[in-house]
N, C-alpha and C positions, 0 to 999 in steps of 0.2 A: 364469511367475508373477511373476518379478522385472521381466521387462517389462513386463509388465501395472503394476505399480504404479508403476513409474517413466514410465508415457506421460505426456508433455505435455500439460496442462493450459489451457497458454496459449504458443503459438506465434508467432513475428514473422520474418517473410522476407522479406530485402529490404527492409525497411522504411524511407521517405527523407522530410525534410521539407524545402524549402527556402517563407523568408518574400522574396520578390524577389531579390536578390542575396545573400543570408543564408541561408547551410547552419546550420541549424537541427539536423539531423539526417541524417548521414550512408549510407548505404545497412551494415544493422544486420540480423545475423538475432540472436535470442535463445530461447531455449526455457526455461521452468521446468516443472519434473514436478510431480505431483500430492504434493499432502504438504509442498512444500518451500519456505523466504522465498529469494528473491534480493533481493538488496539494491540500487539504484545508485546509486552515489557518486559525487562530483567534485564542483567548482567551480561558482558560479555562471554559466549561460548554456552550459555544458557538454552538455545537451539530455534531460538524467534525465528533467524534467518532463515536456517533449513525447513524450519515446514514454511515459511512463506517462499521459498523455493520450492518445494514440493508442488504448491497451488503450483505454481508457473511452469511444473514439467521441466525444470531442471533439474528436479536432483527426485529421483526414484526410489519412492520408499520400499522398504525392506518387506512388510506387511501392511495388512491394511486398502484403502481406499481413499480417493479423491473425488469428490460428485462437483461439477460447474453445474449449475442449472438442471440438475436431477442425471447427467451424463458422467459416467464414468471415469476416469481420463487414462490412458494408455497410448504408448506406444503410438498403435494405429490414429490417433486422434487428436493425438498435442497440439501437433499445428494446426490443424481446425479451430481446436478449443482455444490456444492461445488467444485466436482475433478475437474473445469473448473480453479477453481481461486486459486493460493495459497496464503497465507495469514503469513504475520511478525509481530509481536510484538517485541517490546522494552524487549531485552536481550533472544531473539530468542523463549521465549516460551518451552523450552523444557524438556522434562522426567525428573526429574534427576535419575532417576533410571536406566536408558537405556545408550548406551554410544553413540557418537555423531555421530557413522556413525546408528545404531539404530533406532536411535531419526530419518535420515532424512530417513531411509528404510521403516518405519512403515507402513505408509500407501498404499505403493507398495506390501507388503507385505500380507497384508488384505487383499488386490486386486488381490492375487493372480498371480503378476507378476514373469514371470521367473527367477529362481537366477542369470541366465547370464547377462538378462537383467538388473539387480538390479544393478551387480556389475559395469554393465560398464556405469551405468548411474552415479553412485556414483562417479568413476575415472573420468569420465568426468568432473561433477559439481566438486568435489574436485579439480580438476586443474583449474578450471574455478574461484575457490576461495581462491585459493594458499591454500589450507588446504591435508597434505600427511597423509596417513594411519595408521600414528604413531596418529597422533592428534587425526585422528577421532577413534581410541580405545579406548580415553579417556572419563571420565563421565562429564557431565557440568560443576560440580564445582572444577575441573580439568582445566580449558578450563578461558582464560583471557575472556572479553567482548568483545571484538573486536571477538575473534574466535567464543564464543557460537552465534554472532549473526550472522557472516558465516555459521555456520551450520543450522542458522533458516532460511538462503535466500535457501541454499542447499535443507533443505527439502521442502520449497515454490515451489520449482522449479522441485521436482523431476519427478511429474507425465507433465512436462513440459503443463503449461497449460499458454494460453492466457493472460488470466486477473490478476491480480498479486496486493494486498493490502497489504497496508504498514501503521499500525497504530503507531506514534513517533518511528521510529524504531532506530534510533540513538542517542536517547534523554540522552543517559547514560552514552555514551562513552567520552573520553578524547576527547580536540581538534583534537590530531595529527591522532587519531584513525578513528574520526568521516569524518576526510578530507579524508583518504585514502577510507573510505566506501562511503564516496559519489559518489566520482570517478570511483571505482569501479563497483558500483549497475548501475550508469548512464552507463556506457559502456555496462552494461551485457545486460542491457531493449532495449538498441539503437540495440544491436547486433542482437537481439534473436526477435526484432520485436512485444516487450510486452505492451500491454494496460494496465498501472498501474494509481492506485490510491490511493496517499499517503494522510496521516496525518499529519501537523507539527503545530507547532508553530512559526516556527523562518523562518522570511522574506526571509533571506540570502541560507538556504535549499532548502525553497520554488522556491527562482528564479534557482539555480540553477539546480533542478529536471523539472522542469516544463515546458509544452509546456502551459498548463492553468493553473493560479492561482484562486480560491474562496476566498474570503474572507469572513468568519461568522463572524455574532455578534446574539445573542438572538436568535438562532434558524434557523436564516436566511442568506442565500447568500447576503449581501450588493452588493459586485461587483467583476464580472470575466471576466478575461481577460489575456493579459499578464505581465507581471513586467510594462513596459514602462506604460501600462493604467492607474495601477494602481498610478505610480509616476505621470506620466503628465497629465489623464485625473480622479483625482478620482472622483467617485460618489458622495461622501459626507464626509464631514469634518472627520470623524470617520477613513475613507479609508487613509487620508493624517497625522492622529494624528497615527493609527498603525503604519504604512511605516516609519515614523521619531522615533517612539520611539522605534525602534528597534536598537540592538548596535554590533550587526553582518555589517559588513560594506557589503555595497550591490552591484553585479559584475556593470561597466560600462555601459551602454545604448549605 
């Protein structure tokens, strides 16, 4: 039973990216179980982004493999597998042409989804994100940062899928904004039972999201584990110069 709920979700073997002479991304396995956020941390150009573009079928590794749900991912089957994961970007990613209930219908809508069903999945996730029907008529740049990036979790979630990627997704907001969206997106993934795999930079995000933290440098995973590992047992000097030189104050042990 305990195995069973702890299977992987989202698999990567061997996974390597090089751009010409530029190791982009070092040969990388990682596993997240169903249920659980792993976090990846590090430095800018440290290569968090590229493999969490890898999961998303953007960017095509050089070796290795991608498993969603025990499924392979190639070519033939990206767009399938896509509607598995929804995906966030920093200031939600969206139309500005479209308006923000639009922007998270879109792809329901290309799917040929009911309009009943449309609507009431919207009423849903729009309560799920304090965001009411006046707002979502509005166009993005209509919309503060805190909202348009409500509506890019909205539409992540609309074909309600398992796996759930977050590349810096908060990276732009105010403190007071950023703290309400932490809290918020944590509750929604604990609730809804989501395998997520965020992007950050900052320690203090990371432990609070995180059942796993990574930590990159040059391409590679230095050390994963939880907060505590990373404070009391780190791998190498590097793990213990990050950890302290971060100025986000970090939750209790």
């Amino acid at each position: 039973m305990l195995e069973a709920m702890l299977e992987a979700m989202l698999h990567l073997r061997n996974v390597s990216k090089r751009y010409g002479e530029r190791l982009a991304l070092a040969p990388t396995d990682l596993a997240c179980s169903q249920g659980t956020t792993t976090v990846l941390i590090g430095p800018s150009g440290c290569g968090k982004s590229t493999l969490l573009r890898m999961v998303a079928g953007l960017v095509i590794p050089d070796t290795g493999s991608v498993e969603i749900a025990g499924q392979v991912l190639s070519q033939q089957n990206a767009e399938t597998l896509r509607r598995r994961l929804g995906y966030v970007i920093q200031d939600g990613g969206l139309f500005p042409h479209l308006s923000a209930r639009d922007n998270v219908a879109l792809v329901a809508r290309f799917l040929k989804m009911p309009r009943d069903k449309i609507d009431q999945r919207i009423a849903a996730l729009g309560a799920l994100v304090r965001l009411d029907d006046a707002t979502l008529a509005r166009f993005p740049k209509e919309l503060s940062g805190g909202q348009r990036q409500r509506v890019g979790v909205m539409r992540a979630l609309m074909l309600d899928p398992p796996l759930v990627l977050l590349d810096e997704p908060l990276g732009a907001l105010d403190p007071i904004t950023r703290g309400e969206l932490q809290t918020e997106l944590k509750e929604i993934f604990r609730q809804f039972a989501k395998t997520v795999l965020l992007v950050t930079h900052d320690m203090a995000e990371a432990a609070h999201f995180g059942d796993t933290i990574a930590l990159m440098r040059d391409g590679r995973i230095v050390q994963r584990g939880t907060l505590a590992d990373l404070i009391e047992r780190p791998a190498e000097p590097y793990v213990r110069a990050f950890v302290q030189a971060q100025r986000s104050p970090l939750p209790q042990l």
